[in-house]
C-alpha positions in Angstrom: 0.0 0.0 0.0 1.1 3.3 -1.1 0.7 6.2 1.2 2.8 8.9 0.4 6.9 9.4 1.2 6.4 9.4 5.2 5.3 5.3 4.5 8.2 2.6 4.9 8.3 -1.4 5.9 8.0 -2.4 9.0 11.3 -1.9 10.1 11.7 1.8 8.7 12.2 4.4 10.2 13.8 4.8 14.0 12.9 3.4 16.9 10.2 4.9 18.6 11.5 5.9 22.4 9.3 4.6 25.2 8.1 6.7 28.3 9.4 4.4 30.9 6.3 2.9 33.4 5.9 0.1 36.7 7.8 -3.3 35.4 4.8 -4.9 35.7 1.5 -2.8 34.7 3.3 -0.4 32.7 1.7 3.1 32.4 -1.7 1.6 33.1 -2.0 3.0 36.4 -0.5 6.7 35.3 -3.4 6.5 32.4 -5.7 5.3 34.5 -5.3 8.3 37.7 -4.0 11.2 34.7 -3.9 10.3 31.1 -3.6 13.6 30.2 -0.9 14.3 32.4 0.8 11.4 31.2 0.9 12.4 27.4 1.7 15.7 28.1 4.8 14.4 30.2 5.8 11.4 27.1 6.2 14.7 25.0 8.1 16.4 27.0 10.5 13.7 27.6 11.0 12.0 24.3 9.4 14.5 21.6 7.0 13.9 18.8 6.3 10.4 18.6 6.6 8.1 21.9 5.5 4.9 23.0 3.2 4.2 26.0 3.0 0.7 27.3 0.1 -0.2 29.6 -1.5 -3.8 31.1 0.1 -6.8 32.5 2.6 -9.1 30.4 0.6 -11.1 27.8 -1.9 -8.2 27.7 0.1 -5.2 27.0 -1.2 -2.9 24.7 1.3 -0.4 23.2 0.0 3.0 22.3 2.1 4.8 19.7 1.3 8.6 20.1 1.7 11.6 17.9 1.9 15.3 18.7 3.6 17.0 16.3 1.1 18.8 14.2 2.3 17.6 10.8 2.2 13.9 12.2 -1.6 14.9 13.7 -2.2 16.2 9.5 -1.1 12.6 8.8 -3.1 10.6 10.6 -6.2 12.9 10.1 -5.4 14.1 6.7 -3.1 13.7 3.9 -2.5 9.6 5.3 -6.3 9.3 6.6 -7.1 6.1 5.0 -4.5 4.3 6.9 -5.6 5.4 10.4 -9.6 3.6 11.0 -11.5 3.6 14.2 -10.8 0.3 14.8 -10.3 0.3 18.5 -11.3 -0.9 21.1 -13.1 2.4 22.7 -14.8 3.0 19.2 -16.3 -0.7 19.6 -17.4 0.5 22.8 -18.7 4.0 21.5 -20.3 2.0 18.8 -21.9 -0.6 21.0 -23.6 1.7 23.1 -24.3 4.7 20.9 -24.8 3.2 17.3 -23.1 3.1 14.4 -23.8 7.1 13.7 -21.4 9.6 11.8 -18.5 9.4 14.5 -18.0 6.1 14.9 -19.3 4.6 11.0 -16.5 3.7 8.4 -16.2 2.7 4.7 -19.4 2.9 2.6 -21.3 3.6 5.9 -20.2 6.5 6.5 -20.0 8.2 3.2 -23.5 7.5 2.7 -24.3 8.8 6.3 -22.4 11.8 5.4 -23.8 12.4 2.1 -27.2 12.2 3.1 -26.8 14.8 6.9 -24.5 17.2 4.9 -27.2 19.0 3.4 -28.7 19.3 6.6 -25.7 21.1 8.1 -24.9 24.1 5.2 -24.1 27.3 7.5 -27.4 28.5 6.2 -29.1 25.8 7.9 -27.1 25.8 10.4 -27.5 29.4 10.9 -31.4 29.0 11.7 -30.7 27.3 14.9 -29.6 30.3 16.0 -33.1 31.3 17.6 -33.3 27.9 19.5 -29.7 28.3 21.2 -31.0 31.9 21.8 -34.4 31.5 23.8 -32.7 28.1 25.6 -30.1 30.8 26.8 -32.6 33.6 27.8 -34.1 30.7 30.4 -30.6 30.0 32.1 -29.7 34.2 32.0 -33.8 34.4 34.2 -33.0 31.4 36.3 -29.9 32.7 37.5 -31.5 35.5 39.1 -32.5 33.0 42.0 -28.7 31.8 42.6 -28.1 31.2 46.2 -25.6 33.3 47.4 -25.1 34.9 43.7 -22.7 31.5 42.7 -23.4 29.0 40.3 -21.8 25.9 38.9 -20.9 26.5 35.3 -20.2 22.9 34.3 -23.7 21.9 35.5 -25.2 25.1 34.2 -23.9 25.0 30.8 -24.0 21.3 30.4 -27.9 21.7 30.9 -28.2 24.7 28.7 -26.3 22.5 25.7 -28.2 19.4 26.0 -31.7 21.1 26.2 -30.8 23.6 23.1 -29.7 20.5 21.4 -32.6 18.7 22.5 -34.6 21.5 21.0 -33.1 21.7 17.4 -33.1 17.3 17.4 -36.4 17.2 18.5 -38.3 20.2 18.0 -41.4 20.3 20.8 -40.6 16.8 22.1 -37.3 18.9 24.3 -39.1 18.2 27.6 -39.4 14.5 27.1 -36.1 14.1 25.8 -33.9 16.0 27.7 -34.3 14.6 31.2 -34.1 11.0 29.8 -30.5 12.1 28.3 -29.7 13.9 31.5 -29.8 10.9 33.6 -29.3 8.1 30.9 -26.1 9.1 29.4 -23.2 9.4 32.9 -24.9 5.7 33.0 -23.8 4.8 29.9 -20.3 7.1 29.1 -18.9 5.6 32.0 -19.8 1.9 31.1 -17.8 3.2 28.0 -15.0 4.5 29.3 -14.2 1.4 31.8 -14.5 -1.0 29.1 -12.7 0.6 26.9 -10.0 0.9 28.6 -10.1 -2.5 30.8 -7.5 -5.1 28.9 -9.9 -7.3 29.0 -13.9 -7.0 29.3 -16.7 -9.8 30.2 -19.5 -10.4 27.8 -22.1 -7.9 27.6 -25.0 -9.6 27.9 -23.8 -11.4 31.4 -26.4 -10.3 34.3 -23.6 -8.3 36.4 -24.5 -5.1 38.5 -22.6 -3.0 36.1 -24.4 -4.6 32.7 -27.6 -4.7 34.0 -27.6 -0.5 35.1 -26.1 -0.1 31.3 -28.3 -2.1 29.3 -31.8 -0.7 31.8 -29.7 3.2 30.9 -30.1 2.2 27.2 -33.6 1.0 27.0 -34.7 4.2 28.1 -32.6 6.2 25.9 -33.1 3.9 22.8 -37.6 3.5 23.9 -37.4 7.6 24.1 -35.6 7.7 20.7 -37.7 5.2 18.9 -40.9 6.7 20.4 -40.0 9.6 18.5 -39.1 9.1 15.4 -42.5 6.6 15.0 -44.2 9.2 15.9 -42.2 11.0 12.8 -42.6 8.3 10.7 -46.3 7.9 11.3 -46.9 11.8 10.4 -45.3 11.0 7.1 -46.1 14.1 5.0 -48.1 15.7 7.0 -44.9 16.5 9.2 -44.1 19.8 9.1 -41.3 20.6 11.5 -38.1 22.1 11.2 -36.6 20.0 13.8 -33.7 18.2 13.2 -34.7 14.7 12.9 -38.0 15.9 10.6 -35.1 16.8 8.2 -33.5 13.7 8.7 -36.5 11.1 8.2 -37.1 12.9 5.2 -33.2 12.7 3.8 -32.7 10.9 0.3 -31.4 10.5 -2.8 -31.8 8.0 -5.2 -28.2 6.8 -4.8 -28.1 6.8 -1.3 -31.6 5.8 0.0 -32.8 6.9 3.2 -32.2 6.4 6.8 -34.4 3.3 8.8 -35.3 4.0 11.8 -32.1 2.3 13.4 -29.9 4.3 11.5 -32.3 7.1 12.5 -31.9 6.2 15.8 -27.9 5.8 15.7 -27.6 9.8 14.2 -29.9 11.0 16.8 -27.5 9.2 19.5 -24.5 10.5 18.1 -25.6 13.7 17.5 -27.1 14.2 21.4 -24.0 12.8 22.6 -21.4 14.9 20.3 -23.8 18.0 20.0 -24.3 18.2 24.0 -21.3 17.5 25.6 -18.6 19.2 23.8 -20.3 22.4 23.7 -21.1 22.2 27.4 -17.0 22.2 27.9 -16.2 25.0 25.6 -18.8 27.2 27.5 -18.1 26.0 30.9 -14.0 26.8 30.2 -14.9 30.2 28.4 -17.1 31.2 31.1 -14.6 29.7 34.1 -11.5 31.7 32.6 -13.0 34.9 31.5 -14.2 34.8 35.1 -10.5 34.3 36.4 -9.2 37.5 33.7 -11.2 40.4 34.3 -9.5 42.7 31.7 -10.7 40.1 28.7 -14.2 39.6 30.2 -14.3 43.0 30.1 -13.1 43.3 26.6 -15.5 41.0 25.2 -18.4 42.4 27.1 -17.5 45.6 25.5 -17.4 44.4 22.2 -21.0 42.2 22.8 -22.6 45.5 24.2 -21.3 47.7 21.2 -22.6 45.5 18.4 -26.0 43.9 20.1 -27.2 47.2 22.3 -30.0 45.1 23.7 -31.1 43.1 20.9 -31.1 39.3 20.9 -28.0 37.5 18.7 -28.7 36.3 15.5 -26.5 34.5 13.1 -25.3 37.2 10.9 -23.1 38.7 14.3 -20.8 35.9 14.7 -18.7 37.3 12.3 -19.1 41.0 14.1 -18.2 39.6 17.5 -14.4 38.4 16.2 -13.2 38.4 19.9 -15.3 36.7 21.8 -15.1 34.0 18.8 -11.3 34.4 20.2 -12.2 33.7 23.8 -13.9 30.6 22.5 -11.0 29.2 20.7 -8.9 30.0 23.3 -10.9 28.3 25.5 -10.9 24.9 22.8 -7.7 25.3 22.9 -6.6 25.2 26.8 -9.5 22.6 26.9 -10.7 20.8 24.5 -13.4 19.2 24.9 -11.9 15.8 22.9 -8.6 16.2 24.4 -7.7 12.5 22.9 -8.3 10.9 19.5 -7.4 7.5 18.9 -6.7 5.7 15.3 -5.5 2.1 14.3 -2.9 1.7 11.7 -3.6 -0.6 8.7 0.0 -0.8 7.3 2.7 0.0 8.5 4.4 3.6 8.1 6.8 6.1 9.2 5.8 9.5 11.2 8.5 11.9 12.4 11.1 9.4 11.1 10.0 6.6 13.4 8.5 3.5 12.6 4.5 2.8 13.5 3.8 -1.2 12.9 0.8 -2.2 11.1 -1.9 -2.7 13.7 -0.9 0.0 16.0 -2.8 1.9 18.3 -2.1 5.7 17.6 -2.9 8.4 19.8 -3.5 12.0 18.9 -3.8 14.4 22.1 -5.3 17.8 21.6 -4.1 18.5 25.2 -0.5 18.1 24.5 -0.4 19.6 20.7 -2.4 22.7 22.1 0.8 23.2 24.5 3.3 23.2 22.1 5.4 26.1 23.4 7.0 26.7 19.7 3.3 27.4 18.6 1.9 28.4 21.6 4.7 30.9 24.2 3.8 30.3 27.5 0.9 28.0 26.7 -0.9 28.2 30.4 -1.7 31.5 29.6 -5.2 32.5 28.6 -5.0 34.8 25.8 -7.5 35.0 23.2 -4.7 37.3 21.1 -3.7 33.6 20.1 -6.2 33.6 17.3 -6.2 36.7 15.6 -6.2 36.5 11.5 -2.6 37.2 11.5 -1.8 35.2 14.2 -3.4 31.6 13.1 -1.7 32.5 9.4 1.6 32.2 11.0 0.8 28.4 12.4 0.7 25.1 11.3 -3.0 23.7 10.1 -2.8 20.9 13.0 -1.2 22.9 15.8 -5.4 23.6 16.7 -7.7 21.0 15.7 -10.2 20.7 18.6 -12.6 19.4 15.6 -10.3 16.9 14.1 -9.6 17.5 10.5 -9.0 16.0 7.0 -12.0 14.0 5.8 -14.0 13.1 9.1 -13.7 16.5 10.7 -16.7 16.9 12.8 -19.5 18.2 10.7 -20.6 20.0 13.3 -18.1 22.7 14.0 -19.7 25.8 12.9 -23.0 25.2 14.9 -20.8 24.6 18.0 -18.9 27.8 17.0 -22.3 29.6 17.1 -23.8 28.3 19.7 -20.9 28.8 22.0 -21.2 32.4 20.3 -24.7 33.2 21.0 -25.0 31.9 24.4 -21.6 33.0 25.9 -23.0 37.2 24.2 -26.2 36.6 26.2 -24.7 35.6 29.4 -22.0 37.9 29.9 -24.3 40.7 28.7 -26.4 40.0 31.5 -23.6 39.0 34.1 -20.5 39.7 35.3 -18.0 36.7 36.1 -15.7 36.4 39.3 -14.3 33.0 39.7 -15.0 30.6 43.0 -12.6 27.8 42.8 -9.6 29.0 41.0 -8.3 25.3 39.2 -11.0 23.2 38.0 -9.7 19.4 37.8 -10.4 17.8 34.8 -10.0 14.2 33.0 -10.6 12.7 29.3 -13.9 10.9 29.1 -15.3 10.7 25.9 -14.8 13.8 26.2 -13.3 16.0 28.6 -15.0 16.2 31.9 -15.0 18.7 35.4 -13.9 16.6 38.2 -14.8 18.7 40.6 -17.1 22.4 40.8 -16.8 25.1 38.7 -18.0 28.0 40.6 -18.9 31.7 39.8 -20.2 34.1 41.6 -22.8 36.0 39.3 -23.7 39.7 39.3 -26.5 40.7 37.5 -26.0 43.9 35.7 -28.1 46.5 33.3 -28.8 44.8 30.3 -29.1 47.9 27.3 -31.9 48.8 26.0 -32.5 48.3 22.2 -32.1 50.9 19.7 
């Protein structure tokens, strides 16, 4: 298999140097308590491309993992064919959440994507705006009732997310849906997460503790989800809506066919679970850091209030609100919200000189490749500055990719842009930020999670009038 001048046998290339773990475990446990940590400390002690061995002897699995942004534009990109999701935590994903648009391959997934791409043009797109809007206007009343003037904002914007998601999936239906998700999906992520990274996993279907909680989590996601979409299915013509899945019951072509109801069922899944989550994080980081730098929540508050007055958002001002679109970035960049991305090698290849073996597990880390100190000075910092036009000119494409890239980069990027857009000019028009616990833990999920509060103390302050 050809794939470009990076590719080699086998035994081309150099060695790839190891980060050195227990003699017996490897780095399990150090992936286990702080895989992010861990990454971040194989790059700085052996450079682009290291090795990370974790598990017991006979069931080690060896992780080959990239950070150099042209080896992250050869997985994702110009090599992308050679990289599948054929690991063991996309089985998982798959198993639990369906065979949507982030976990489908081959054939699958081209037809998938040919047949939701018309459904996600930035015009399209754009006429969500009104449905993040009035989700948003309901968190900026309720928090008028804080106790003490402090609220969590990794519970707050985690609820506002999954309900304005809820609303463009579902349409009128948000109510019935969004509490199911609410307490169906931790269930069912963290069933994920611990079996797909356990060496070795017991059947499904056995009747233990653990199964039993996952599969009863999934009935009642799945039953809500069906319930739905018959009820879609059954209104046939007559249906109306501009929801979401109305659009996507009706998608065909006449190469492509349409969805069944399973497949229907796996794009709704995949789409609450991507749509929901990773915006919660970019809000809840953007909120939590303007809060703990006063002169940029200023700044962007001054720029919100200069172009809105005391009109609602629409669409048309992302592009008028450049900084605050900063602040987000900067936010996806300090944490993004998939801080790892794993691949599977087919053949075997070269990256940074050293040799990947067919079959390995590759690792890209958005956590570590964001910290690059030749791309990013001082990369702790929090400085939306970072992403000025001039500034992402003078960068390499992969040195930011918190929505993967090449030819499965997420195809929902610019309605998390605007969302994240919208909501965050509502909010801190209303409110001023002043942070309550000053470090926020965090760990990779599925995506990246809060492992502990994220406080604010609120201040309500004059909203302007409109012109």
């Amino acid at each position: 298999m050809a794939l470009g001048t990076n590719t080699g046998g086998a035994g081309a290339g150099t060695e790839v140097p190891a980060l050195s773990g227990a003699p017996l475990l490897g780095s399990l446990h150090d992936l286990k308590s702080d895989s992010l940590g861990t990454y971040l400390r194989a790059q700085q002690r052996h450079g682009d491309v290291v090795r990370v061995s974790a598990g017991p002897p006979g069931m080690r699995a060896d992780l080959y993992c990239v950070f150099s942004p042209e080896g992250v534009q050869q997985v994702l990109a110009s090599e992308a064919a050679n990289f599948r999701k054929d690991n063991a935590f996309y089985q998982e994903v798959r198993e639990s959440f369906g065979n949507g648009l982030l976990t489908s391959q081959d054939e699958d997934y081209l037809r998938q994507r040919r047949l939701v791409q018309p459904l996600f043009t930035r015009r399209r797109v754009d006429g969500y705006a009104g449905a993040v809007a009035a989700e948003t206007a309901s968190v900026v009343t309720a928090w008028e009732e804080a106790v003490d003037g402090i609220v969590d904002v990794s519970d707050e914007m985690t609820h506002l997310a999954l309900r304005a998601v809820a609303r463009i999936l579902f349409g009128t239906d948000v109510e019935a849906t969004a509490d199911v998700v609410a307490r169906c999906f931790p269930v069912i992520t963290d069933y994920v997460l611990r079996r797909g990274y356990s060496p070795a996993n017991i059947p499904r279907n056995w009747p233990t503790p653990g199964n039993r909680r996952a599969a009863a989590a999934m009935d009642e996601l799945y039953g809500v989800c069906d319930r739905i979409i018959g009820q879609r299915r059954r209104a046939g013509a007559d249906a109306s809506g501009e929801d979401l899945l109305t659009l996507l019951a009706a998608a065909r072509s006449s190469d492509d066919g349409e969805f069944d109801d399973g497949e229907l069922r796996d794009q709704v899944l995949i789409f609450l679970l991507a749509g929901h989550e990773t915006t919660a994080t970019s809000l809840c980081f953007a909120l939590h850091l303007l809060a703990r730098h006063p002169e940029q929540q200023d700044r962007a508050r001054e720029e919100i209030t200069r172009v809105l007055g005391g009109r609602p958002p629409q669409a048309s001002d992302l592009e008028r609100l450049p900084y605050l679109s900063q602040v987000v970035k900067e936010a996806m960049r300090l944490y993004p919200a998939a801080p790892v991305i794993g691949r599977k090698a087919v053949a075997a290849t070269r990256i940074g000189g050293h040799a990947v073996p067919a079959g390995a597990d590759v690792i890209l880390a958005p956590w570590v490749t964001h910290r690059r100190p030749e791309h990013w000075p001082d990369p702790e910092r929090f400085d939306p500055d970072r992403f000025t036009p001039e500034a992402e000119a003078g960068r390499p494409r992969y040195a930011w990719f918190p929505f993967g890239g090449g030819p499965r980069a997420c195809i929902g990027q610019h309605f998390s842009m605007l969302e994240s857009v919208i909501a965050l000019a509502m909010i801190l028009r209303a409110y001023s930020f002043e942070a309550v616990d000053a470090e926020i833990p965090v760990g990779a999920g599925i995506t990246l999670r809060t492992e502990g509060p994220a406080r604010c103390r609120v201040r309500r302050l004059d909203t302007p009038r409109a012109p």
